[in-house]
C-alpha positions, 0 to 999 in steps of 0.5 A: 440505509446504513449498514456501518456507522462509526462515531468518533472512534479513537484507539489509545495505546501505551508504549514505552518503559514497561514492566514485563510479567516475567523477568530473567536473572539477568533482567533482574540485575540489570533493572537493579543496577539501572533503577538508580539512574532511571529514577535520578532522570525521572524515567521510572516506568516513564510511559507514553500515550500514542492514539492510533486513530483518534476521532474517525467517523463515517457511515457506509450503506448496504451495497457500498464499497468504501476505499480506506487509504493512507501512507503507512503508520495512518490507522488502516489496519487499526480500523480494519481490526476495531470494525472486525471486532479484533481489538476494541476501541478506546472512545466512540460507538459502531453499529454494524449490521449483519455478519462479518467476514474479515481477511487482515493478516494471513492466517488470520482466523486460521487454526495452523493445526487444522487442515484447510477443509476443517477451517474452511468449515470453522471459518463457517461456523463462526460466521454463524453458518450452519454446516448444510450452509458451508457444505453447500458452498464447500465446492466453490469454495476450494474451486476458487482458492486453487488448493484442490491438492492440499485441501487435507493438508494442516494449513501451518504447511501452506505457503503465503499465497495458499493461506491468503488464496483460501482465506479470501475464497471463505471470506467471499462465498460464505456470505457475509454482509460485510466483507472486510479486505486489507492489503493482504491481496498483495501477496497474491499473484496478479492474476489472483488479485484480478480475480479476487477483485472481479468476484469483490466486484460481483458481490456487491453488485449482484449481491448488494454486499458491502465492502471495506477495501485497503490497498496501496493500488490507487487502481484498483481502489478507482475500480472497485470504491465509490467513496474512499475515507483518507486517514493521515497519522491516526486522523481522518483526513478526508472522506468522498468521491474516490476520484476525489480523494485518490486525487488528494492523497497522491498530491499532498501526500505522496507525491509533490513532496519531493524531499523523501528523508521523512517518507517512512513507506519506503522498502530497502536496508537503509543503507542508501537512501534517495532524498530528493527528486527535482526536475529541470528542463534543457536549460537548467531550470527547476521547472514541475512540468516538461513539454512533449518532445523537449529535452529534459533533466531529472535530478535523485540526490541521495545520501550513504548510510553504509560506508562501504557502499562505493558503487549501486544501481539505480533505476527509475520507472515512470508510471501512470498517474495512479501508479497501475501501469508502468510505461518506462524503466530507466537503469544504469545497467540497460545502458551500462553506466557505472554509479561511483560513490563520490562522497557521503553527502551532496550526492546526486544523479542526473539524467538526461532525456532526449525528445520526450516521447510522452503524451500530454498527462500526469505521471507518477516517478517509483525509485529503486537502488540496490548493490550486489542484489540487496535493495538499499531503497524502493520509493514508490510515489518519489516524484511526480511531473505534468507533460503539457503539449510540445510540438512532437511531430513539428505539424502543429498536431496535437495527439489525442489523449487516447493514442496512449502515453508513448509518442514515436517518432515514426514515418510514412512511405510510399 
């Protein structure tokens, strides 16, 4: 039985030049000297139509945990907020069934004035508990979020972590038949997110509630979701098993993309930026896959926006396939290599790895730079590479798939 049905939702927003309600001495004078020029360019309140989402449609039973995934700018965060009731569509239908409990941006229903026992009790109200229902729950509530000591204390003081800590604690155990979850948990510390994720994953089984789940944690998606929707750019790209569709997502989307000028879900001032991730083997060949054991190459080219940047620091991890597990941090700081600026264009870093020490698998490679302890650049998902077998320990043995990812190079002695 379908508990969410979503029919050819499209959300429509206009941008661009603007008349404001109010304006300075200041705006006036300079709209009266731009008026002329704006109307000779035929920019006069010129505005532009972007459509956040356009024709999604899904349905989603009772009991069902859906992953909603995509790179940034994709439309999750618009759906969550259509399906919360925040903003309204521009075209299409929902029917939804049942109370609604809603955690998107932190302090998102949250008076700041209140204290967290008063919101825990408004949160309540508005999910249409009555107070015997709230106070039944109250205990557990604040048990779980931690905040025994602040309870008494305006949320507007809170940190961060505290807001999202009781507002994913309310969310969860005042019962509502949907709970709606957005990338918010990232703000959490690790073993909060294992937590939220642990109880997420008690209520829908022994509760038989339904949850709407974005995360960029592929992991935790696998985990949590039976079927995930992908959104590209407002358009709903794909929808099914979540295996199937992590699987889609970090091939076409994320990953074997290897030329990173367009990728917009990077972290970083800007200043330098990682453009290009290519392998190459021992011999100087492009190649997308190496051999255990084998030397291998792997090439950043990278560009500078700053001149004054002469020298940075750069590393790359070598991650799961999924991007939950880091395996390997290389740095030129580990082994005390300075990485000289040489010119603003064509510049390039090469690293050479010895014997491959990596089991047959897919791996996922995150970029980082940064200088004098600002991050320039942070990719996530900058590259990807299969290790296929390669004669590691000269036996002619293969490693099982289940001795991890590492290989080491070790010996028996009697």
């Amino acid at each position: 039985m379908s508990i969410i049905e979503v029919k050819n939702i499209s959300k429509k927003y206009i941008i661009g030049n603007q008349k404001t309600q109010y304006n300075s001495l200041r705006d006036d004078l300079v709209l009266a000297i731009k008026k002329p020029i704006n109307w000779v360019k035929g920019a006069r309140n010129q505005k532009e139509e972007f459509w956040a989402l356009k024709d999604i449609n899904f349905s989603v039973e009772k009991g069902e945990v859906l992953g909603i995934i995509g790179a940034n700018g994709a439309g999750k965060s618009t759906l969550l907020k259509i399906l919360s009731r925040i903003t309204p569509p521009t075209e299409g239908t929902i029917k939804m069934k049942g109370r609604v409990g809603s955690l998107l941006e932190v302090g998102t229903g949250f008076h700041p004035e209140l204290t967290g026992r008063e919101n825990i009790y408004l949160n309540g109200a508005i999910l249409g508990m009555k107070r015997k229902e709230i106070a039944k729950k109250f205990n557990v509530i604040v048990n779980f979020a931690g905040i025994e000591k602040f309870l008494d204390t305006p949320v507007k003081h809170y940190s961060s972590g505290m807001h999202v800590r009781l507002a994913f604690s309310v969310a969860a155990h005042l019962e509502p038949d949907v709970l709606i979850v957005d990338e918010v948990l990232a703000v959490g510390d690790a073993e909060f997110q294992k937590k939220c994720l642990g109880k997420m994953e008690e209520i829908t089984k022994k509760d038989g509630r339904t949850i709407l789940f974005v995360s960029h944690n592929m992991a935790a998606v696998q985990n949590l979701c039976q079927r995930a929707l992908l959104l590209d750019k407002g358009n709903q790209k794909n929808i099914g098993p979540v295996n199937e569709i992590i699987n889609k997502y970090l091939k076409e989307v994320l990953i074997e993309n290897n030329d990173l000028k367009s990728r917009k879900d990077r972290k970083g001032n800007g200043k330098l930026k990682i453009t290009r991730v290519y392998l190459k083997n021992n011999n100087g060949n492009d190649v997308s896959s190496f051999s255990s054991g084998e030397d291998v190459q792997i090439w950043f080219e990278y560009e500078v926006l700053d001149k004054n940047i002469r020298e940075f620091n750069f590393s790359f991890g070598v991650d799961s396939f999924l991007g939950q597990n880091r395996i390997a941090l290389i740095s030129n700081k580990i082994v005390e290599k300075k990485i000289i600026v040489k010119n603003k264009q064509n510049n390039f870093i090469k690293i050479k790895i010895k014997n491959l020490p990596l089991n047959i698998g897919r791996y996922q490679i995150t970029t980082f730079a940064d200088y004098k302890g600002d991050v320039l650049d942070w990719v996530q998902g900058a590259g990807i590479f299969n290790v296929e077998y390669g004669n590691f320990y000269n036996t002619n043995q293969m490693p099982p798939q289940d001795q991890g990812s590492l290989l080491f190079n070790y010996d028996f002695i009697q």
